[in-house]
Backbone as CSV, one residue per row, in Angstrom:
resi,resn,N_x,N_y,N_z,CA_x,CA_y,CA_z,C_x,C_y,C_z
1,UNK,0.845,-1.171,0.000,0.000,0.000,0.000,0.894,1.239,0.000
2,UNK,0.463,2.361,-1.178,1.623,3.323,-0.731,0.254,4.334,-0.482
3,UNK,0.990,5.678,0.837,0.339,6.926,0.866,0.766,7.658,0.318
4,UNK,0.228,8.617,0.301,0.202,10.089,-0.161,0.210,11.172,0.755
5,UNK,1.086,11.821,1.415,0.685,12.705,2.572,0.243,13.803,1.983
6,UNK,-0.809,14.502,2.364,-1.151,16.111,2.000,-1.406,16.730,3.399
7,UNK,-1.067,18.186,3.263,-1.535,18.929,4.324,-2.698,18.524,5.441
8,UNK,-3.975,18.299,4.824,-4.853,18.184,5.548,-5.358,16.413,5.659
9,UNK,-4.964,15.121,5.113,-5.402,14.450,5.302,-4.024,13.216,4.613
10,UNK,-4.574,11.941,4.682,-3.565,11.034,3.922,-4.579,10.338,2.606
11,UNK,-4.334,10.016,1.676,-5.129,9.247,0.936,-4.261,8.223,1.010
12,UNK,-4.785,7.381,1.301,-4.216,5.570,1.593,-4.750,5.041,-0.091
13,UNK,-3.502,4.596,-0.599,-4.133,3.369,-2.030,-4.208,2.149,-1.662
14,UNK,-5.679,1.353,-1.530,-6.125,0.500,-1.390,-5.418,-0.600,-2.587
15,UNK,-5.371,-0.395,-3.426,-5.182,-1.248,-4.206,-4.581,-0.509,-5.355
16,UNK,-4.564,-0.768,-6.942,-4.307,-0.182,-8.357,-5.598,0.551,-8.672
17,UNK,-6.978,0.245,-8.620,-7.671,0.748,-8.374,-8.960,1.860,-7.698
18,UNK,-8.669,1.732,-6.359,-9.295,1.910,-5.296,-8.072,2.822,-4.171
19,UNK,-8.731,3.919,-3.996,-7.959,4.788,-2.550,-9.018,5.065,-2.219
20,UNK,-8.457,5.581,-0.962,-9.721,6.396,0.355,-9.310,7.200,1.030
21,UNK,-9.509,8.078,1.471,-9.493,9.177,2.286,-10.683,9.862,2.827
22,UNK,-10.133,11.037,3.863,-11.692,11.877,4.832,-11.240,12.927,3.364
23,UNK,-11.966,14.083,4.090,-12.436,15.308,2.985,-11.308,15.654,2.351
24,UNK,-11.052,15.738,0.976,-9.987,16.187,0.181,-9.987,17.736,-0.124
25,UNK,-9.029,17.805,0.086,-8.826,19.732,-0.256,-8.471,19.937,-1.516
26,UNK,-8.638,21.090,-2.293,-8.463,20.971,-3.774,-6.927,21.148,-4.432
27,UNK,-6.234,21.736,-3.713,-4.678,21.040,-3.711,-4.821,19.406,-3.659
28,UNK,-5.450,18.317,-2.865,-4.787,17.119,-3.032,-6.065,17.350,-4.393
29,UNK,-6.704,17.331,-4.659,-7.748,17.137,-5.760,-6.750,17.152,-7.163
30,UNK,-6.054,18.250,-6.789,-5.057,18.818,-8.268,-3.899,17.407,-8.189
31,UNK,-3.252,17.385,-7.100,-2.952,16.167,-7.324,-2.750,14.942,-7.657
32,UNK,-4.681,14.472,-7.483,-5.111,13.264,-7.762,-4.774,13.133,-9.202
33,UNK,-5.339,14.438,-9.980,-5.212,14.488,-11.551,-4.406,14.214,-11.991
34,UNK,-2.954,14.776,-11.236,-1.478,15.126,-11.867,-1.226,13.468,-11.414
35,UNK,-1.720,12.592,-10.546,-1.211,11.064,-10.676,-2.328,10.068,-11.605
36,UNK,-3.035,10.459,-12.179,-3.683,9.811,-12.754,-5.190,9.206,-13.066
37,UNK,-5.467,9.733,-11.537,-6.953,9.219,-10.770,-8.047,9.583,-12.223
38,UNK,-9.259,8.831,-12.147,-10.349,9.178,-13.227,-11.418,9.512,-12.536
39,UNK,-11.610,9.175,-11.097,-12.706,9.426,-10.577,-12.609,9.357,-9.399
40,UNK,-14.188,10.543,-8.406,-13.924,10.573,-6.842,-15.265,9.995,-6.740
41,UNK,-15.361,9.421,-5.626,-16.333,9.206,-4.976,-16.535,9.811,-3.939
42,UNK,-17.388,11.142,-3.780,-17.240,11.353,-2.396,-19.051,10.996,-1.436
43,UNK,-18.572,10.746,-0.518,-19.816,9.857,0.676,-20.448,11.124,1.356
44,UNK,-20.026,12.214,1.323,-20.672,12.745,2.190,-21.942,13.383,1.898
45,UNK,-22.640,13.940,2.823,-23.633,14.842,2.743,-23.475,16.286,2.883
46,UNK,-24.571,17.128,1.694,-24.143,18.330,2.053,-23.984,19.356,3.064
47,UNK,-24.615,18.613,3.943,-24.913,19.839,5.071,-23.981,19.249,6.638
48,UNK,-22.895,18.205,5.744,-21.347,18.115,6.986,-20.240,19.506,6.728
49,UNK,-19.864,19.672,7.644,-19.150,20.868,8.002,-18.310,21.031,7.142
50,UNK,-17.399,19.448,6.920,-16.344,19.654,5.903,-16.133,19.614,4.689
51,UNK,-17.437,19.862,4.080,-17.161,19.931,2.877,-16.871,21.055,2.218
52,UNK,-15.983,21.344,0.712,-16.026,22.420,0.469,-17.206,22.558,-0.960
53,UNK,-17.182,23.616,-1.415,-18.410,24.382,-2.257,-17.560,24.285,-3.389
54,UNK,-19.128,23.504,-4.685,-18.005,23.295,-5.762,-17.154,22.136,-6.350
55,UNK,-16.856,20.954,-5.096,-16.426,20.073,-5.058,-16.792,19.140,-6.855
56,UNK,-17.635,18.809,-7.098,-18.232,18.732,-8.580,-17.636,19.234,-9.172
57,UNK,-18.011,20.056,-9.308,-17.617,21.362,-10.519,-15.725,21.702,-10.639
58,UNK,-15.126,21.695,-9.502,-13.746,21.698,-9.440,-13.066,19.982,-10.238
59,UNK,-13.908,19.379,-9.492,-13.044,17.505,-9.782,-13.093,17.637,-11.603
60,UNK,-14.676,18.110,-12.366,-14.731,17.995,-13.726,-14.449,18.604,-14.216
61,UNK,-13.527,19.658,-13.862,-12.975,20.802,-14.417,-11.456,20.535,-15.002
62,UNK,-10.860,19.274,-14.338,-9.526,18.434,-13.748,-9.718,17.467,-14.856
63,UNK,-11.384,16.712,-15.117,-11.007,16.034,-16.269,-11.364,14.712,-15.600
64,UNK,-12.075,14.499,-14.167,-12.316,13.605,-13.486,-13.851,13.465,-13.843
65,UNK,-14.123,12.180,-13.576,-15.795,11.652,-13.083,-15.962,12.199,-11.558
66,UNK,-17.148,12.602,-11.393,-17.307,13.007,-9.825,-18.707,12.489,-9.485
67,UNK,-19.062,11.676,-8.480,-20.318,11.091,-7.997,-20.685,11.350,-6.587
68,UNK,-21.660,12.507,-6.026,-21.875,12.479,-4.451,-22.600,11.215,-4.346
69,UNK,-22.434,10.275,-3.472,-23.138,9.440,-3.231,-23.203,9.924,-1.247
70,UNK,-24.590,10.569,-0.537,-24.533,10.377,0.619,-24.559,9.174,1.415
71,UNK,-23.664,8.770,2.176,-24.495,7.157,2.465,-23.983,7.276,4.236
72,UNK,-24.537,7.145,4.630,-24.574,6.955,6.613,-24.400,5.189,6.562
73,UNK,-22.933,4.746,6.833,-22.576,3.255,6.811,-23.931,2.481,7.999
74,UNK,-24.016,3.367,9.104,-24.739,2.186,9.551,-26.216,1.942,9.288
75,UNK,-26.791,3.069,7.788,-28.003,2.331,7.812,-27.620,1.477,6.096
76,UNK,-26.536,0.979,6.253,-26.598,0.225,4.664,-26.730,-1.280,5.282
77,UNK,-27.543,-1.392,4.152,-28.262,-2.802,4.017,-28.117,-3.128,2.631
78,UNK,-27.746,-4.578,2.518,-27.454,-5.256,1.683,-28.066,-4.547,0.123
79,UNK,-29.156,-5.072,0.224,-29.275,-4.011,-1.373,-28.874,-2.821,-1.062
80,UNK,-28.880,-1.605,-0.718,-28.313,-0.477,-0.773,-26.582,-0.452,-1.082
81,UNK,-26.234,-1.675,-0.296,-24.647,-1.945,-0.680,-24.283,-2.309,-1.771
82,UNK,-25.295,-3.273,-2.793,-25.366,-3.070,-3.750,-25.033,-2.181,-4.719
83,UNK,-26.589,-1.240,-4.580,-25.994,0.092,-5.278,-24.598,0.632,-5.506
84,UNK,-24.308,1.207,-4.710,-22.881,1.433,-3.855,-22.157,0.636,-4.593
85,UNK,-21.803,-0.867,-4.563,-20.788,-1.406,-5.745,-21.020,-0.918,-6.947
86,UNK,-22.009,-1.139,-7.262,-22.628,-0.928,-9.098,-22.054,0.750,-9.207
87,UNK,-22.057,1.436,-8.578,-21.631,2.651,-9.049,-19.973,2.642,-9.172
88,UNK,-19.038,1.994,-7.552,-17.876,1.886,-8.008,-17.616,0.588,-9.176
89,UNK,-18.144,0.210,-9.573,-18.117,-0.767,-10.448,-17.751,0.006,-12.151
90,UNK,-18.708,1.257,-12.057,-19.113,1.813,-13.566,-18.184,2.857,-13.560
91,UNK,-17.518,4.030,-12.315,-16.622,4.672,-12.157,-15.243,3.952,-13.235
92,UNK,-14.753,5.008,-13.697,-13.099,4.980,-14.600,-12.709,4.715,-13.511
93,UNK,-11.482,3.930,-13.076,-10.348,3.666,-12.295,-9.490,4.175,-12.780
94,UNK,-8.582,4.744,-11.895,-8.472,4.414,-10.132,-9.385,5.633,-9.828
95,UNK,-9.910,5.249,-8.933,-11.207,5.734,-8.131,-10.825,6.119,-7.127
96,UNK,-10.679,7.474,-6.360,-10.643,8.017,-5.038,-12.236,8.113,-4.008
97,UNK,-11.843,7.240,-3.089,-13.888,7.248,-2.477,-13.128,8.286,-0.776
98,UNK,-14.147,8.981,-0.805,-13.639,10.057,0.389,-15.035,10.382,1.226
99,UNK,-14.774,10.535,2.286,-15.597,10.917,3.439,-15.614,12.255,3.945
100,UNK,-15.422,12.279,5.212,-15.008,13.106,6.370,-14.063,12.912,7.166
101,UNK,-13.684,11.441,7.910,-12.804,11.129,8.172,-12.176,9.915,7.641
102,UNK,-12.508,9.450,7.006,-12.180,7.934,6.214,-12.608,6.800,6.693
103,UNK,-13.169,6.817,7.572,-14.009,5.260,8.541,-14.951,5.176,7.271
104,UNK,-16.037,5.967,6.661,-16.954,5.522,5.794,-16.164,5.166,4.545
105,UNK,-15.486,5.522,4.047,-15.017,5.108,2.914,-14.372,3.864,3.225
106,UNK,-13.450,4.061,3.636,-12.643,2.568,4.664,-13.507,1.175,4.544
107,UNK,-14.491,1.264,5.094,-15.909,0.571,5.485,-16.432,0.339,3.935
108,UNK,-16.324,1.106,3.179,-17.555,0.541,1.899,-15.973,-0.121,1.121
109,UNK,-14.835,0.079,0.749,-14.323,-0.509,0.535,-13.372,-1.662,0.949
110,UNK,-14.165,-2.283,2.104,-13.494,-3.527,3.120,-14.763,-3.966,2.733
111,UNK,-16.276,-3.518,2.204,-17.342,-4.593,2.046,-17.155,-4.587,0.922
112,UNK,-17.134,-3.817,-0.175,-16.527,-3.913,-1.929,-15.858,-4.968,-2.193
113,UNK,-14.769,-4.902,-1.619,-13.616,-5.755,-2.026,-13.960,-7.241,-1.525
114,UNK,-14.483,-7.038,-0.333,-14.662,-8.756,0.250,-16.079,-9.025,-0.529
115,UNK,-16.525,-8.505,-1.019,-17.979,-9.416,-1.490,-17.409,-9.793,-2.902
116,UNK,-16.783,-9.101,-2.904,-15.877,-9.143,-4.778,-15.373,-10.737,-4.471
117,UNK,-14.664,-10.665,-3.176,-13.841,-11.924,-2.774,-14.657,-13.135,-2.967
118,UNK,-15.814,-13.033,-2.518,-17.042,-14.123,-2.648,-17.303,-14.490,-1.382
119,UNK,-16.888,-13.548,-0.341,-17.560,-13.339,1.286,-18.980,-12.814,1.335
120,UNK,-19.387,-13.880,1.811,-20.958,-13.284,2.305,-21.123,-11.588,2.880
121,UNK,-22.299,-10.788,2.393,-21.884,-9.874,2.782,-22.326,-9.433,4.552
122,UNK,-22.639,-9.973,4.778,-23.141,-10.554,6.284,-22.397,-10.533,7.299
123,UNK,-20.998,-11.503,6.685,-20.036,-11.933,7.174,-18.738,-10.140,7.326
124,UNK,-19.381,-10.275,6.072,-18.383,-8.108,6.044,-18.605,-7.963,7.440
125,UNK,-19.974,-7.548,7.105,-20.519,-6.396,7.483,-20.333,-6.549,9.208
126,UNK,-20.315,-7.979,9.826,-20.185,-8.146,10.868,-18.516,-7.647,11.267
127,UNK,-17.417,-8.110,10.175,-15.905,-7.652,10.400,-16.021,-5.998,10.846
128,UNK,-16.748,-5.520,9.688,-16.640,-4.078,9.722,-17.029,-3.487,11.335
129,UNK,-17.993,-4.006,11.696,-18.584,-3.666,13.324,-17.553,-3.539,13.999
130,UNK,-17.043,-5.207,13.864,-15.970,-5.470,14.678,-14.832,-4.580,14.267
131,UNK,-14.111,-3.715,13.786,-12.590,-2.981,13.247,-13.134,-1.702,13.493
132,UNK,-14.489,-1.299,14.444,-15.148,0.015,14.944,-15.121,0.902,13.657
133,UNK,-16.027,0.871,12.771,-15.356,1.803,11.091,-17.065,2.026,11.287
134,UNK,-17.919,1.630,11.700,-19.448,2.308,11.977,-19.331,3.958,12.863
C-alpha cells in the first residue's frame, strides 16, 4: 500500500484501483489528476461541516468523473450496498472514495472488495462492526 501525505489528510491506495481518504482539499484534488486518478467518490452529505463548495464542478474541471453518493454506513443494508458497488463498479479507475474522516469510505471498501472476494456480505458487514469503522 503506498500513501500520499497532503496537508490536511492522507489518501491511503487501497489497491491499483481503489484509494480512500476523509475530505480532500483541492490542492490534493489537483494532485489526484497530476497522478492519474479518473474518478472521486465522495460519501458525504451536504450539510457536513467539511465539505467544500463546488467540489463537482472543481473535480470535472480536472477532467475527473465526480459522484456524491450520501451514504450513513450504519443504515446500509445489503441491497443499498449493492448500489454502492454498481456505481464503483461503472466509475473509470483508479477511483478516489472520500468521506469526512475515512471510517466511511474505509468501510464501503473492506465490504466492496470482500464481497468481490465471494464473502458473504453478512459476514463483512459483521468484520466491519468489529474494526469500529461504523
Amino acid at each position: 500500500m503506498i500513501d500520499y501525505m497532503f496537508p490536511m489528510n492522507i489518501i491511503r491506495k487501497i489497491n491499483q484501483q481503489l484509494a480512500i481518504s476523509g475530505q480532500i482539499t483541492p490542492e490534493q484534488l489537483q494532485q489526484l489528476a497530476d497522478d492519474g486518478y479518473k474518478s472521486v467518490l465522495n460519501l458525504c452529505f451536504a450539510n457536513e461541516s467539511i465539505s467544500w463548495t463546488n467540489e463537482q464542478q472543481k473535480t470535472e474541471l480536472l477532467g475527473l468523473y465526480y459522484v456524491n453518493l450520501p451514504t450513513k454506513i450504519e443504515n446500509l443494508i445489503h441491497q443499498t450496498a449493492k448500489q454502492v458497488f454498481q456505481i464503483i463498479d461503472e466509475l473509470p479507475k483508479p477511483l478516489l472514495i472520500h468521506c469526512d474522516n475515512s471510517k466511511r469510505s474505509a468501510a464501503i471498501v473492506l465490504l466492496y472488495i470482500s464481497t468481490k472476494q465471494g464473502i458473504a456480505f453478512e459476514q463483512v458487514w459483521q468484520q466491519t462492526i468489529n474494526l469500529d469503522l461504523l
